[in-house]
PyMOL commands that place a pseudoatom at each C-alpha (Angstrom):
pseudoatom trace, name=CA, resn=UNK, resi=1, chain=A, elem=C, hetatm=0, pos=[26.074, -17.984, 30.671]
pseudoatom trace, name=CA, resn=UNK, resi=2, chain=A, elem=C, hetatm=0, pos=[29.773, -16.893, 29.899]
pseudoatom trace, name=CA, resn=UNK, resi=3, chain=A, elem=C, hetatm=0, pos=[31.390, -13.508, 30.917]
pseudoatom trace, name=CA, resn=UNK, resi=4, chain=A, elem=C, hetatm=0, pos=[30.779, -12.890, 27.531]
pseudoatom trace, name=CA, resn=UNK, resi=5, chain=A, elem=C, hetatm=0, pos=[26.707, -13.210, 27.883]
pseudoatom trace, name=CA, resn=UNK, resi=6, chain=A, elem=C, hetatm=0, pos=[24.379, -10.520, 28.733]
pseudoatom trace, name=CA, resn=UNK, resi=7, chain=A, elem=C, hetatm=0, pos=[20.754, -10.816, 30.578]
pseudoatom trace, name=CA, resn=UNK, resi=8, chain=A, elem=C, hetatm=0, pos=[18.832, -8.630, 29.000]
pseudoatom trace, name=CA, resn=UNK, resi=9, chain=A, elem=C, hetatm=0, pos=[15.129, -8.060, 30.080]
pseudoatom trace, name=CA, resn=UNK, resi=10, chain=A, elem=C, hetatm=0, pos=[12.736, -6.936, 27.313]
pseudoatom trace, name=CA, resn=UNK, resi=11, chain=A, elem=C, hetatm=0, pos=[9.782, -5.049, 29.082]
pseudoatom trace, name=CA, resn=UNK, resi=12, chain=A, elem=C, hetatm=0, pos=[6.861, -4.383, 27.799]
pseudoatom trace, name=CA, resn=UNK, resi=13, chain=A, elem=C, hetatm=0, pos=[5.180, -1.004, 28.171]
pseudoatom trace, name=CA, resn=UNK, resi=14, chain=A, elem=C, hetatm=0, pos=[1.461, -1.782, 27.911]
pseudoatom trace, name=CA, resn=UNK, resi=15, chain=A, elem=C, hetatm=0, pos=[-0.796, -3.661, 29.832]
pseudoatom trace, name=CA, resn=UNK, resi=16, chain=A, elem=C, hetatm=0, pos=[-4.044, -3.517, 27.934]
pseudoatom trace, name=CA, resn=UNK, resi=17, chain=A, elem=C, hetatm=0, pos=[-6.153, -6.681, 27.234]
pseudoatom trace, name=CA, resn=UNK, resi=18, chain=A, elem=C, hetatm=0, pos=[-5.986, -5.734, 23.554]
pseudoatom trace, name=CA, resn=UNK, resi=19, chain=A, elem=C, hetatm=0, pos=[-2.861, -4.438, 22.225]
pseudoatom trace, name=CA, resn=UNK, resi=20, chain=A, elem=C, hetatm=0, pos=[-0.049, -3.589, 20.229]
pseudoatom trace, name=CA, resn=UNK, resi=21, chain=A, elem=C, hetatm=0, pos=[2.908, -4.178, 21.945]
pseudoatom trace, name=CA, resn=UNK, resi=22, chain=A, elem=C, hetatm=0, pos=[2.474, -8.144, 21.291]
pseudoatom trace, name=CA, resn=UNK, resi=23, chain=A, elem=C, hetatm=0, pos=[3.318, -7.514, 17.978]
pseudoatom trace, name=CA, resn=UNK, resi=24, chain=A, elem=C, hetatm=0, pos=[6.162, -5.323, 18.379]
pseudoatom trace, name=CA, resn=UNK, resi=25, chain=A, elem=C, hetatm=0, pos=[7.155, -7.639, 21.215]
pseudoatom trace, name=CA, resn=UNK, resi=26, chain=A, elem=C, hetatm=0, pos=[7.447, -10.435, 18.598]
pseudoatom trace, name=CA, resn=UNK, resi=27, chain=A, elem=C, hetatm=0, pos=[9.576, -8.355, 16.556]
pseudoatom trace, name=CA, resn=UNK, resi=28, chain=A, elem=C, hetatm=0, pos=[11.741, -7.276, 19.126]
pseudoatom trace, name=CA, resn=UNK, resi=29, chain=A, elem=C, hetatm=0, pos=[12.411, -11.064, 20.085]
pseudoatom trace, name=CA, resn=UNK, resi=30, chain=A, elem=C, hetatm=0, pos=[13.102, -12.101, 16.483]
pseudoatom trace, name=CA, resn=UNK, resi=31, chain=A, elem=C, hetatm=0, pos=[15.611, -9.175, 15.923]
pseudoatom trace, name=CA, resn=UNK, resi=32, chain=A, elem=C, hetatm=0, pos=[17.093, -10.826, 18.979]
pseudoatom trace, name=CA, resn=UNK, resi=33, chain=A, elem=C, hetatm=0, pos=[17.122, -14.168, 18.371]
pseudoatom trace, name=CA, resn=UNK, resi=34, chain=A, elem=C, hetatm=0, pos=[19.998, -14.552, 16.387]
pseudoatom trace, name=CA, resn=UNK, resi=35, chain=A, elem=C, hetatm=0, pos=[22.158, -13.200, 19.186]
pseudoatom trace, name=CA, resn=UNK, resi=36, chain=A, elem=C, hetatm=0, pos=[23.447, -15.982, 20.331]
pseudoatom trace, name=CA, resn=UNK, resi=37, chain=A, elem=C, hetatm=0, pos=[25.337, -14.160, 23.337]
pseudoatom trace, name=CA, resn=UNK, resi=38, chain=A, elem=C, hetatm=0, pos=[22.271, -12.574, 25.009]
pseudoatom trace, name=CA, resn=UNK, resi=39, chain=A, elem=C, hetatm=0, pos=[19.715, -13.883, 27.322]
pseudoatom trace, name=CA, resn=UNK, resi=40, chain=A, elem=C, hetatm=0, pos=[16.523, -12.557, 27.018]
pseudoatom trace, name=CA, resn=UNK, resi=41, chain=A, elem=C, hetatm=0, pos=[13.681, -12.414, 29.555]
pseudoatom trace, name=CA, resn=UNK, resi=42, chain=A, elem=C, hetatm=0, pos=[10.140, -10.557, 28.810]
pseudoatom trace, name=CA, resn=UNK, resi=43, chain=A, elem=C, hetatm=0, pos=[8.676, -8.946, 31.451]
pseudoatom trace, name=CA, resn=UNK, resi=44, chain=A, elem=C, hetatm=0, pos=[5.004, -8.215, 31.084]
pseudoatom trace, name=CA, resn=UNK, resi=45, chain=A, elem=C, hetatm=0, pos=[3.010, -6.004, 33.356]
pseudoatom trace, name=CA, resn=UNK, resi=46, chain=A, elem=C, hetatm=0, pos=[-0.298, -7.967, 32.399]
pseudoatom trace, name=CA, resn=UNK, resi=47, chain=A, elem=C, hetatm=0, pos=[1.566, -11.286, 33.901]
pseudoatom trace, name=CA, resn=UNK, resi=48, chain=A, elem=C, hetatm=0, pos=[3.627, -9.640, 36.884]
pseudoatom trace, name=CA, resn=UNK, resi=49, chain=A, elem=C, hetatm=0, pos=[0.617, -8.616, 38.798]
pseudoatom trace, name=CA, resn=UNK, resi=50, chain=A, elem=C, hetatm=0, pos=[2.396, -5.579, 40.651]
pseudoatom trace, name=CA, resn=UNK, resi=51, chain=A, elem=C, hetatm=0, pos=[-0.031, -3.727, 42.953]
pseudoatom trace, name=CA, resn=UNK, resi=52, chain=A, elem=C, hetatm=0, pos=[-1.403, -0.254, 42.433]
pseudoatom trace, name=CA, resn=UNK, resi=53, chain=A, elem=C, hetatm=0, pos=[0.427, 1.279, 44.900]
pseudoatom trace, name=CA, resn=UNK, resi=54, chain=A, elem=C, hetatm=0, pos=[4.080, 2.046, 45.375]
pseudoatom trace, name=CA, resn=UNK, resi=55, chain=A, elem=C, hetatm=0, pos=[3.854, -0.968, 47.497]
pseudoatom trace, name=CA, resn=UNK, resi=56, chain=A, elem=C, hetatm=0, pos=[7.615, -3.311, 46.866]
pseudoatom trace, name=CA, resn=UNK, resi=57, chain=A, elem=C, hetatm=0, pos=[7.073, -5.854, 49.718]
pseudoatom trace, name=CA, resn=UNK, resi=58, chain=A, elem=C, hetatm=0, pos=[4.515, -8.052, 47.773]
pseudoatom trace, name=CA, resn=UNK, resi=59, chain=A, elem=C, hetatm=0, pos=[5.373, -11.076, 46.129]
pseudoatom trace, name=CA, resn=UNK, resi=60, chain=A, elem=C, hetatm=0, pos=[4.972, -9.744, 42.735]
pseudoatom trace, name=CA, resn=UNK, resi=61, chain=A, elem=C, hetatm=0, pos=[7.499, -6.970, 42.931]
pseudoatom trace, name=CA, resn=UNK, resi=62, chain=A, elem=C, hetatm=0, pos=[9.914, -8.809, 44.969]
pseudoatom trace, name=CA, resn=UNK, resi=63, chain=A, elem=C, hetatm=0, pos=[9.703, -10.966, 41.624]
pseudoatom trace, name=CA, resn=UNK, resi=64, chain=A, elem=C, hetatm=0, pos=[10.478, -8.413, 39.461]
pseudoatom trace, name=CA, resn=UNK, resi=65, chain=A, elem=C, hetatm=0, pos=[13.036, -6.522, 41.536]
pseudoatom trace, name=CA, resn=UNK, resi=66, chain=A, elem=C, hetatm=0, pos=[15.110, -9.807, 41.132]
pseudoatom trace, name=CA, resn=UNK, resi=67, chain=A, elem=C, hetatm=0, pos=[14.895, -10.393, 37.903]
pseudoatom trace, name=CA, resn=UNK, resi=68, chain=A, elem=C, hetatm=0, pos=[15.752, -6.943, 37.277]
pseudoatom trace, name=CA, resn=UNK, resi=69, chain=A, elem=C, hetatm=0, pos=[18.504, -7.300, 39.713]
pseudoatom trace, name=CA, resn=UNK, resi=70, chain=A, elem=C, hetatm=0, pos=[20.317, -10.329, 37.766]
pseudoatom trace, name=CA, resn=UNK, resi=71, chain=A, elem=C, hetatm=0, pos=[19.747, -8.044, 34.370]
pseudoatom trace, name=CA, resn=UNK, resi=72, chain=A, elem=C, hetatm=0, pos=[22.438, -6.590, 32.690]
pseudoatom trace, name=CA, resn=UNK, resi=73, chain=A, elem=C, hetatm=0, pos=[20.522, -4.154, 30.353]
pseudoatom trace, name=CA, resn=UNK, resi=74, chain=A, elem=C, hetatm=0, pos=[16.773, -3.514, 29.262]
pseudoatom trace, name=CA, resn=UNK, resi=75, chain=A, elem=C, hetatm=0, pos=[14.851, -2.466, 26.300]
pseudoatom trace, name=CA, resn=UNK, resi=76, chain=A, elem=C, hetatm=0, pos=[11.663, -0.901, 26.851]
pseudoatom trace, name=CA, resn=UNK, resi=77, chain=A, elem=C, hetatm=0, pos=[8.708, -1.010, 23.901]
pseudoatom trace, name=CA, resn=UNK, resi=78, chain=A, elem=C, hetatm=0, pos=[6.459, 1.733, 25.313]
pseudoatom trace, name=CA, resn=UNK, resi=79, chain=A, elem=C, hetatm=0, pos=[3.584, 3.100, 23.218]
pseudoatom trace, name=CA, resn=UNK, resi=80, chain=A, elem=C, hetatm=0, pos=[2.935, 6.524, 23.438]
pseudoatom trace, name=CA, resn=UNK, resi=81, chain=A, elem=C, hetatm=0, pos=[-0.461, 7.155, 25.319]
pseudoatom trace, name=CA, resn=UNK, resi=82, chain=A, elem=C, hetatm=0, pos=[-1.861, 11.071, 25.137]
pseudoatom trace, name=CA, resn=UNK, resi=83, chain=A, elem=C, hetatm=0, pos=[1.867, 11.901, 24.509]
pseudoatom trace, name=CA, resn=UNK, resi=84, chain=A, elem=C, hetatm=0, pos=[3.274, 9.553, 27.724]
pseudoatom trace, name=CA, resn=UNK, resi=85, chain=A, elem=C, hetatm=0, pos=[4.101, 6.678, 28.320]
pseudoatom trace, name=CA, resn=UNK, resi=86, chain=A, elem=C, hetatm=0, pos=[1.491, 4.450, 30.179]
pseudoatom trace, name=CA, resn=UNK, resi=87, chain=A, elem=C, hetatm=0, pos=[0.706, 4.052, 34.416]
pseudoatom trace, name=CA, resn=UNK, resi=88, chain=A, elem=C, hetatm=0, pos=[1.118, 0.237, 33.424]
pseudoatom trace, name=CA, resn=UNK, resi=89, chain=A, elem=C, hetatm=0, pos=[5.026, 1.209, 32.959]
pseudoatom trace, name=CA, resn=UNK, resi=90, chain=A, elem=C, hetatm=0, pos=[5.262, 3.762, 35.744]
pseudoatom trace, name=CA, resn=UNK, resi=91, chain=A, elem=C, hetatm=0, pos=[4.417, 1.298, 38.386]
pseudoatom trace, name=CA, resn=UNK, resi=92, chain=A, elem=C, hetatm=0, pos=[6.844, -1.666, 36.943]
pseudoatom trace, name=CA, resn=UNK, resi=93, chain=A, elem=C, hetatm=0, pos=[9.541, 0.474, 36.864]
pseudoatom trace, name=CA, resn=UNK, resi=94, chain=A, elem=C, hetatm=0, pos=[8.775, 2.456, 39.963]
pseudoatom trace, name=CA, resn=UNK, resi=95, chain=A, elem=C, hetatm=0, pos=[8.508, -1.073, 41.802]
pseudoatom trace, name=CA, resn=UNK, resi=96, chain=A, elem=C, hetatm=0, pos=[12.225, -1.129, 42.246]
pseudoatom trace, name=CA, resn=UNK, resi=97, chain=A, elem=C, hetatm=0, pos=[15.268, 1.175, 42.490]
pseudoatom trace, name=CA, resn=UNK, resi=98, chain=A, elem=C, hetatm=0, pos=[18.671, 0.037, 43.291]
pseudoatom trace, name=CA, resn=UNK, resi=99, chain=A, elem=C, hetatm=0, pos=[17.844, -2.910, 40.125]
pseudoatom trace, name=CA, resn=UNK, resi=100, chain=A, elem=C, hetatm=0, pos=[17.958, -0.475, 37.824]
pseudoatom trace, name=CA, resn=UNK, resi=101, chain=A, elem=C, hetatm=0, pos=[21.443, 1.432, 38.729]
pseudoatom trace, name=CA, resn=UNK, resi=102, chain=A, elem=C, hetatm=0, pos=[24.335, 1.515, 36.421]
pseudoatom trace, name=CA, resn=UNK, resi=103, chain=A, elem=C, hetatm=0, pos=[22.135, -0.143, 33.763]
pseudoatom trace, name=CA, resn=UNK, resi=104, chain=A, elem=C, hetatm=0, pos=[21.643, 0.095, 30.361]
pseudoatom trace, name=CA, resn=UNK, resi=105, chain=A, elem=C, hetatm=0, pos=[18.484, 0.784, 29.178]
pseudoatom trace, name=CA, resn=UNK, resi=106, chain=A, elem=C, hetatm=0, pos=[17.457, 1.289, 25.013]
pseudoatom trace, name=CA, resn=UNK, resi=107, chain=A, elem=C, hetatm=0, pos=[14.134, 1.851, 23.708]
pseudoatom trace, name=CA, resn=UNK, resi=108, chain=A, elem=C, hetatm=0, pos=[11.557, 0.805, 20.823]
pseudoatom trace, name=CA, resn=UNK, resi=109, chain=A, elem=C, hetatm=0, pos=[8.732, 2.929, 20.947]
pseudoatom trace, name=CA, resn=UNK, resi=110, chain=A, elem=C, hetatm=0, pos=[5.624, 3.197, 18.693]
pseudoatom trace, name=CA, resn=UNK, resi=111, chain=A, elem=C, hetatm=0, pos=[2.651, 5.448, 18.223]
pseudoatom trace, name=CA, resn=UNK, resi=112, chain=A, elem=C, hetatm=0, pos=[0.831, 7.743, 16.172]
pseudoatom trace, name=CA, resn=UNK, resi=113, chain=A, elem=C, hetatm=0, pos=[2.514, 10.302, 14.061]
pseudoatom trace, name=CA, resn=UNK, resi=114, chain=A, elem=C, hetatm=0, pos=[5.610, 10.681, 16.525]
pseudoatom trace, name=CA, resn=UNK, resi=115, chain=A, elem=C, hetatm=0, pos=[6.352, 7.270, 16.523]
pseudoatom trace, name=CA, resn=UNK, resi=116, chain=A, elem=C, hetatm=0, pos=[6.049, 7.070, 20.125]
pseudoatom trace, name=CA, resn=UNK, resi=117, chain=A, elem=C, hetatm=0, pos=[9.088, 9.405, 20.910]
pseudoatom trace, name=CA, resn=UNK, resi=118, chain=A, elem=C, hetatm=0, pos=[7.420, 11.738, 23.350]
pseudoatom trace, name=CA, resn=UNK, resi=119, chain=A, elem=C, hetatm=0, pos=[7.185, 8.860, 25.403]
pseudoatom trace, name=CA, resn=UNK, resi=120, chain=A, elem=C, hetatm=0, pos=[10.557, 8.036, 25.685]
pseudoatom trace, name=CA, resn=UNK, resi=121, chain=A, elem=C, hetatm=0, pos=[11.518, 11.673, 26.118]
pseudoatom trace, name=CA, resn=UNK, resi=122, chain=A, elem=C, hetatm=0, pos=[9.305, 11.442, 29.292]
pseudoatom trace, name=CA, resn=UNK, resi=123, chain=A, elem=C, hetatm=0, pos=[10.881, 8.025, 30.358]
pseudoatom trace, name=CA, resn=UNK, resi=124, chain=A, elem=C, hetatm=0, pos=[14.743, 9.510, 29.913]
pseudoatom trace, name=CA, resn=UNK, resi=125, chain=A, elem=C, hetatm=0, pos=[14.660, 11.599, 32.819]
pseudoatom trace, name=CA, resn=UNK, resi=126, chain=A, elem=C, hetatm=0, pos=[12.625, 8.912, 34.836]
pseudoatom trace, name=CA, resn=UNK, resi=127, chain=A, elem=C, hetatm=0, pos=[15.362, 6.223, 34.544]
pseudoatom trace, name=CA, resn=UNK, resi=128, chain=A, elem=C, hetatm=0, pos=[18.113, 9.178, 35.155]
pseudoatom trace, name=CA, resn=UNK, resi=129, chain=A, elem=C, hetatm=0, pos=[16.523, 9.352, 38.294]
pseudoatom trace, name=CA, resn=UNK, resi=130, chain=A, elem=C, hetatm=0, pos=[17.169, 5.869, 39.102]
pseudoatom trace, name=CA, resn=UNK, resi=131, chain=A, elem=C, hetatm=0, pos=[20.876, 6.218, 38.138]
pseudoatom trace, name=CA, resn=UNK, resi=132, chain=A, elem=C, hetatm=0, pos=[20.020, 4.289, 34.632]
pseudoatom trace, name=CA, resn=UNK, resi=133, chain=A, elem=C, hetatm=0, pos=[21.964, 5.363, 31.781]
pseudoatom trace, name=CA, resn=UNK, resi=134, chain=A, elem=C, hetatm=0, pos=[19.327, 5.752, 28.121]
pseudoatom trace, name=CA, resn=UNK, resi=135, chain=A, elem=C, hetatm=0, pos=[20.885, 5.149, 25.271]
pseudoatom trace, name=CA, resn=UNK, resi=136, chain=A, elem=C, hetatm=0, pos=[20.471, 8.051, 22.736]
pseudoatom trace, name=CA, resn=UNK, resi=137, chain=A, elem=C, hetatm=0, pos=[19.600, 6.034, 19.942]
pseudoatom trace, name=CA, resn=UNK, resi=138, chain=A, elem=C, hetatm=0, pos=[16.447, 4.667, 19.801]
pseudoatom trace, name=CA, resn=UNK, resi=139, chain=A, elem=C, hetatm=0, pos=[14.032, 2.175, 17.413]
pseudoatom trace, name=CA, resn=UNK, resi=140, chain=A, elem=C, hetatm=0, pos=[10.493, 4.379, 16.664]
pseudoatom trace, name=CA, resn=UNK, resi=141, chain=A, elem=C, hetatm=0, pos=[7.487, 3.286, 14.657]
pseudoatom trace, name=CA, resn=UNK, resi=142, chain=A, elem=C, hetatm=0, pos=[4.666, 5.640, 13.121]
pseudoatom trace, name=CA, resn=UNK, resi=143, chain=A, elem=C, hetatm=0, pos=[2.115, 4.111, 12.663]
pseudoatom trace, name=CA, resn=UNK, resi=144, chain=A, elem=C, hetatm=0, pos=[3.313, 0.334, 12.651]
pseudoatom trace, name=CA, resn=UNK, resi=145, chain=A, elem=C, hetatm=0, pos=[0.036, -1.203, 12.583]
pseudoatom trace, name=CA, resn=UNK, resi=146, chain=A, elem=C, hetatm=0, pos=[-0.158, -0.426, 9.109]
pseudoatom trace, name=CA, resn=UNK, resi=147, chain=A, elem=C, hetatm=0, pos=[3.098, -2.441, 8.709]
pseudoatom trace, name=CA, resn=UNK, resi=148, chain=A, elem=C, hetatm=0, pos=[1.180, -5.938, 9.754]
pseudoatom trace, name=CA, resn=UNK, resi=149, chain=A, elem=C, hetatm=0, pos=[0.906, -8.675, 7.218]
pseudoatom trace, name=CA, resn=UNK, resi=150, chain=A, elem=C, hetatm=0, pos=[-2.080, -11.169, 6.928]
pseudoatom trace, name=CA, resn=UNK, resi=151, chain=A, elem=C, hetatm=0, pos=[0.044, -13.586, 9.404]
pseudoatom trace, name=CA, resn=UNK, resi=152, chain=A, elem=C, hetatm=0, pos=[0.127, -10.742, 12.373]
pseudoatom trace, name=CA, resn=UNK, resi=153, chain=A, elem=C, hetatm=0, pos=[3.752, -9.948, 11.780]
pseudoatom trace, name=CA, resn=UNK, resi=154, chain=A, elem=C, hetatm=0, pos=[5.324, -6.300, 11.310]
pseudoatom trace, name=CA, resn=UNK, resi=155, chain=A, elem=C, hetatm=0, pos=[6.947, -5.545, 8.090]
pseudoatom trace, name=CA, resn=UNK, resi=156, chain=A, elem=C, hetatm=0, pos=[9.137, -3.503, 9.657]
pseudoatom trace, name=CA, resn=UNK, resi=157, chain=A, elem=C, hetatm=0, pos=[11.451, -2.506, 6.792]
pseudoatom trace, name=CA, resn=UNK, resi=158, chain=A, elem=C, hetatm=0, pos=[15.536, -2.344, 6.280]
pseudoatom trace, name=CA, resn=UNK, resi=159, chain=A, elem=C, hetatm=0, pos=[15.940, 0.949, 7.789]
pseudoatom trace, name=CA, resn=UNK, resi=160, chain=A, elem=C, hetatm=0, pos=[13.756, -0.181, 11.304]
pseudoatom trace, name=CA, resn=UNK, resi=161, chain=A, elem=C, hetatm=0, pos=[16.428, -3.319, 11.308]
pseudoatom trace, name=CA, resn=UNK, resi=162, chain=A, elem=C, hetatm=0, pos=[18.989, -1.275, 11.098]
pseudoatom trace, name=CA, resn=UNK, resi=163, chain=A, elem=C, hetatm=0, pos=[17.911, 1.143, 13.438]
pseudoatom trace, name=CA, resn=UNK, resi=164, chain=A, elem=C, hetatm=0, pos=[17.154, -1.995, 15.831]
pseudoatom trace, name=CA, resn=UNK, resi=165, chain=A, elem=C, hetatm=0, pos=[20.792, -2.757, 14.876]
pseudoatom trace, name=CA, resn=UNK, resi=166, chain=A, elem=C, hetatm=0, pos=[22.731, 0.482, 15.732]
pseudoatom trace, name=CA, resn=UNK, resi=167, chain=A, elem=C, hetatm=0, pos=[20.425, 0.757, 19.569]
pseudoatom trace, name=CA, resn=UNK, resi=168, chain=A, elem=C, hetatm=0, pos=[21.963, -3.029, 19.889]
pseudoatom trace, name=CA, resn=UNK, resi=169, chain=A, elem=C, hetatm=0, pos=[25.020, -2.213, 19.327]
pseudoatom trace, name=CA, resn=UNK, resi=170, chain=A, elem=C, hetatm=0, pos=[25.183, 0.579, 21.630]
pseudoatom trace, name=CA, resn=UNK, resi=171, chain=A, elem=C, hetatm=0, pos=[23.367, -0.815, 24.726]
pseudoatom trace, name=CA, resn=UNK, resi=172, chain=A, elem=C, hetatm=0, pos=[26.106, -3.709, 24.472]
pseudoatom trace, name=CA, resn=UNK, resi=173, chain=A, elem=C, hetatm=0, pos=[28.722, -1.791, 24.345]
pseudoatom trace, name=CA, resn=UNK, resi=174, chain=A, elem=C, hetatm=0, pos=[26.652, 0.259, 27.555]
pseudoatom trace, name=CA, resn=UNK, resi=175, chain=A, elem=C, hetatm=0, pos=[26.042, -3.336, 29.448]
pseudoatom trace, name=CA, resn=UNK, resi=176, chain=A, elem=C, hetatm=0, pos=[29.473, -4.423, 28.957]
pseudoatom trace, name=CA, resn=UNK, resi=177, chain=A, elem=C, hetatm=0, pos=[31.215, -1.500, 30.207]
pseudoatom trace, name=CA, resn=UNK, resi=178, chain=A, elem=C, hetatm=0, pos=[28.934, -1.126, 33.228]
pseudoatom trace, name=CA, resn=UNK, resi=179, chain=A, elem=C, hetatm=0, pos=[28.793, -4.364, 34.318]
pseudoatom trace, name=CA, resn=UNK, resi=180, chain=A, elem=C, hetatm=0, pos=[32.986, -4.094, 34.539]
pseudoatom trace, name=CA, resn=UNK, resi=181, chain=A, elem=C, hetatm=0, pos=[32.488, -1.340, 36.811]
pseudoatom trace, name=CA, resn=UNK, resi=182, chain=A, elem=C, hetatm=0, pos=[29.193, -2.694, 38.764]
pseudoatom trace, name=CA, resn=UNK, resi=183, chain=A, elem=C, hetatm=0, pos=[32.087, -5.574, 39.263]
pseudoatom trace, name=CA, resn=UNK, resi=184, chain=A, elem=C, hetatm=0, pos=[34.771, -3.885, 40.006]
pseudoatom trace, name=CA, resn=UNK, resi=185, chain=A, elem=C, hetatm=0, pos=[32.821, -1.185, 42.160]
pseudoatom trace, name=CA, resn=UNK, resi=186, chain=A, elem=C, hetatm=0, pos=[29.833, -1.795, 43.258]
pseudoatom trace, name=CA, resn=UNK, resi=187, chain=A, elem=C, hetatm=0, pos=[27.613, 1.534, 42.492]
pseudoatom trace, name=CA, resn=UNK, resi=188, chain=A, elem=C, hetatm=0, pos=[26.290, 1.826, 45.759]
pseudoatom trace, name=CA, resn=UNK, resi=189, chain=A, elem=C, hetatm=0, pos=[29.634, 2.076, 47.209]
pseudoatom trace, name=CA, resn=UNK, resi=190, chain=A, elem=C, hetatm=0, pos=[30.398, 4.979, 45.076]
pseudoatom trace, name=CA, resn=UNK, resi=191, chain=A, elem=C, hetatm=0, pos=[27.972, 7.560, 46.958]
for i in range(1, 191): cmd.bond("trace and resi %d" % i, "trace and resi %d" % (i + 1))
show_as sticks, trace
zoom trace
């Protein structure tokens, strides 16, 4: 990777047997696969294992907190459970701290009738926490299911490209400027 490059980790919110997020996990990847300066990494709760517990010594979440750790930015694709986000996401992201500091992260979110919002208003002050900077503009879905051609794919539409486009844009510009600092100060040092 150049200096140029970012490491972005794509996380995925659910960890149900049957679910959603696969499809807007495809989505998100094809948006991103014409980016030809970003490296992306999916990181799936169902696959990573992490134990029920805040519990960080394991295996598992000494897995995730360094592939976090070498990340640049993330982008979250929560559903919205009972207006939340789901315990599947709580423990990932509360199986590491210092990975997420002075980090970028953006958001596509999905549910019913909100579109999953409430969810990331819930996760905003979560990552804040963890010294994680949310970018303000997001990518939400109503509905999307409805959106899903005979092949499994969402028909997402121009304006959910474009909204996909403008969250881009800003976490970049986010992932650049903090990894200059991270570099030139390390964040910890800063306290």
């Amino acid at each position: 990777m150049t200096d140029k490059t970012l490491s972005i980790r794509v996380i995925i919110g659910s960890a149900r047997s049957v679910r959603f997020a696969d499809v807007m996990t495809a989505w998100v990847r094809e948006q991103l696969a014409g980016m030809s300066h970003i490296h992306v990494e999916v990181l799936d709760p169902r696959e990573l294992n992490l134990p029920q517990g805040h519990c960080t010594d394991v295996a598992p979440a000494k897995r995730l907190r360094e592939s976090l750790k070498s990340a640049d930015a993330f982008i979250v694709i929560t559903p919205e459970y009972n207006r939340s986000y789901t315990g599947a996401l709580k423990i990932l992201i509360d199986s590491a701290y210092e990975e997420w500091n002075a980090k970028p992260v953006g958001f596509v979110c999905y549910g019913g009738i909100s579109g999953g919002l409430r969810a990331v208003e819930q996760l905003r002050p979560v990552f804040s926490e963890l010294h994680a900077v949310t970018t303000r503009d997001v990518v939400s879905f109503s509905n999307p299911w409805k959106n899903v051609g005979p092949d499994g794919r969402l028909d997402a539409g121009a304006s959910a490209t474009t909204a996909f486009e403008t969250m881009m844009a800003r976490l970049q510009w986010w992932a650049h400027t903090l990894k200059q600092g991270r570099e030139t100060t390390p964040y910890r040092k800063t306290a």
